[in-house]
C-alpha positions, 0 to 999 in steps of 0.5 A, a space after each residue: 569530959 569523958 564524951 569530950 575525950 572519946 570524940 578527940 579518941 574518934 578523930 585521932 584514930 580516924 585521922 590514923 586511918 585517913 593518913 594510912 590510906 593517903 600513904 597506902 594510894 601514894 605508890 603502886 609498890 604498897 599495891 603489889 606488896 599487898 596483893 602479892 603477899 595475899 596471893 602468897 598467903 592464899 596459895 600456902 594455906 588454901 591450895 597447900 603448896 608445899 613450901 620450905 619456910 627457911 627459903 622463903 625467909 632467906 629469899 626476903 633476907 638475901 633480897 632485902 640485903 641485897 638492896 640496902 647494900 647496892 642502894 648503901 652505894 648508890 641512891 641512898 634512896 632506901 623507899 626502893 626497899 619496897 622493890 625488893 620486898 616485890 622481888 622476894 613475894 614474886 620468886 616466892 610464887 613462881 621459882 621453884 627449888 628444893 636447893 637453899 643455893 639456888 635461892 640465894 643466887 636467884 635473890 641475889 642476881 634478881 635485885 644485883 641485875 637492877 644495878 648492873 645491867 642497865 642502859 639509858 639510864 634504866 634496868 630493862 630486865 624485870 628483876 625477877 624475871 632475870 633471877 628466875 631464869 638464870 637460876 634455871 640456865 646456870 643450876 638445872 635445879 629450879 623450875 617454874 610450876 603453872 600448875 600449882 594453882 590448879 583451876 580455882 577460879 576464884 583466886 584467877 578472878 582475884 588476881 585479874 581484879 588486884 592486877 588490874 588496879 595495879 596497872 591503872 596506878 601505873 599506866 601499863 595496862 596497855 601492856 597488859 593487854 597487848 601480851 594477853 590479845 596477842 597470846 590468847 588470840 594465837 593460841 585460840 586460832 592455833 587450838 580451835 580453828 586448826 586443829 579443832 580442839 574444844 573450847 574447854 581446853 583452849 580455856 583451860 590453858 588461862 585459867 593458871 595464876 602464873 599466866 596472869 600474874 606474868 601479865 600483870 605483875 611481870 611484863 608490866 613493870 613501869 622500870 624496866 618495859 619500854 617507856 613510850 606507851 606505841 613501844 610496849 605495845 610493840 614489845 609486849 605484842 612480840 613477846 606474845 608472838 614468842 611466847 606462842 612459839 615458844 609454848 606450843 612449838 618447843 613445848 617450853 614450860 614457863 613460855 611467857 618468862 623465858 619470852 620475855 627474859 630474851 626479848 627484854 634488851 630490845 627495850 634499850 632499842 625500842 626507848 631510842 626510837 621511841 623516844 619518851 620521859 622514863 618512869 620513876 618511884 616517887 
């Protein structure tokens, strides 16, 4: 009897883990949920940030509310909570601020924009990309930090890894790719071909975790970047150009986000010339 009960133990417990796994592979949010809650997790207890938990809790509250009030008025669609819990991680790791303020509006403007701004039937700024910046434009009291995750190879190695897993679930990693050749390609030339500088610095400038999670947890998000997969390409390989410019001409900390929050309205062109099906959660 009690071998009987502890195969129908073995099974339930097994059936718990086969049913967590199909829901866990069932959306690439689940994905970016735990990879950016581990590069969190890794950048506080390893590299030491310094951090201020009471604006990490209140940028998770203000987004998670902010979503379930739009949302409350909307789709009463509240699976896209997830969404916000991405927005609350990724301004976790990126804005910097000492001000509870400009937490709020960050939080704030980063999941209203997905209801206001959009067109076509779609948002095209990526949330936290727009929350970020606008907090810079409109406060002066937030900054981002590239440096904060020094040259550790191993979490720049993780991050490439996780990320790519992402983009295949989603189908952007043309994007990816197209911002990264388009970027590095121009610097490299601009470094070690013109100027002469050595390998090791031109390296140096993409060993930042910030740089990589942008390419592959920022400019690829499915929602807001261009639907037909030529249009990303296009848009992704100008934000690049931009982005070079941007970052050794203007000497502008953060280059690739600020890129990508001016070149972000060009989606609503690029999705009427390039006319495709948009991507949706399911």
């Amino acid at each position: 009897m009690s071998q009987v009960l502890t195969a129908a133990k073995q099974r339930s417990f097994l059936n718990i883990i086969q049913d967590f796994t199909t829901w866990f592979v069932s959306d690439a949010r689940h994905y970016q949920i735990f990879f950016l809650s581990i590069f969190l997790g890794y950048g506080v207890s390893v590299l030491k940030w310094e951090v201020n938990e009471p604006n990490i809790i209140l940028t998770f509250f203000i987004c998670l509310i902010t979503q379930a009030t739009f949302i409350a008025f909307t789709t009463r669609d509240y699976r896209s909570l997830k969404s916000a819990l991405i927005s609350a991680l990724s301004l976790s790791l990126m804005l910097k601020t000492n001000s509870a303020l400009v937490i709020l509006l960050a939080s704030f403007l980063s999941i209203a924009s997905k209801f206001v701004l959009k067109g076509n039937g779609k948002h095209f700024f990526n949330p936290t990309n727009f929350g970020i910046i606008t907090a810079i434009l409109l406060t002066q009291n937030a900054w981002i930090s590239p440096g904060q995750w020094g040259n550790d190879g191993i979490i720049i190695f993780f991050i490439g890894i996780l990320g790519l897993s992402v983009l295949v679930k989603v189908k952007r990693l043309d994007t990816a790719l197209a911002f990264l050749i388009t970027f590095c390609s121009l610097s490299f030339i601009r470094s070690v071909l013109v100027l002469g500088w050595e390998m090791d610095f031109f390296l140096h400038q993409f060993t930042s975790g910030t740089l990589l999670l942008f390419a592959f947890f920022m400019i690829t998000d499915p929602v807001s970047s261009p639907s037909h997969p030529i249009a990303r390409i296009i848009w992704a390989t100008l934000i690049g150009v931009f982005a070079f410019y941007l970052a050794n001409y203007q000497f502008v900390n953060g280059a690739p986000l600020w890129a990508l929050f001016f070149l972000s309205p060009l989606t609503l062109l690029l999705d009427r010339i390039f006319v495709h099906s948009k991507f949706s959660w399911l």
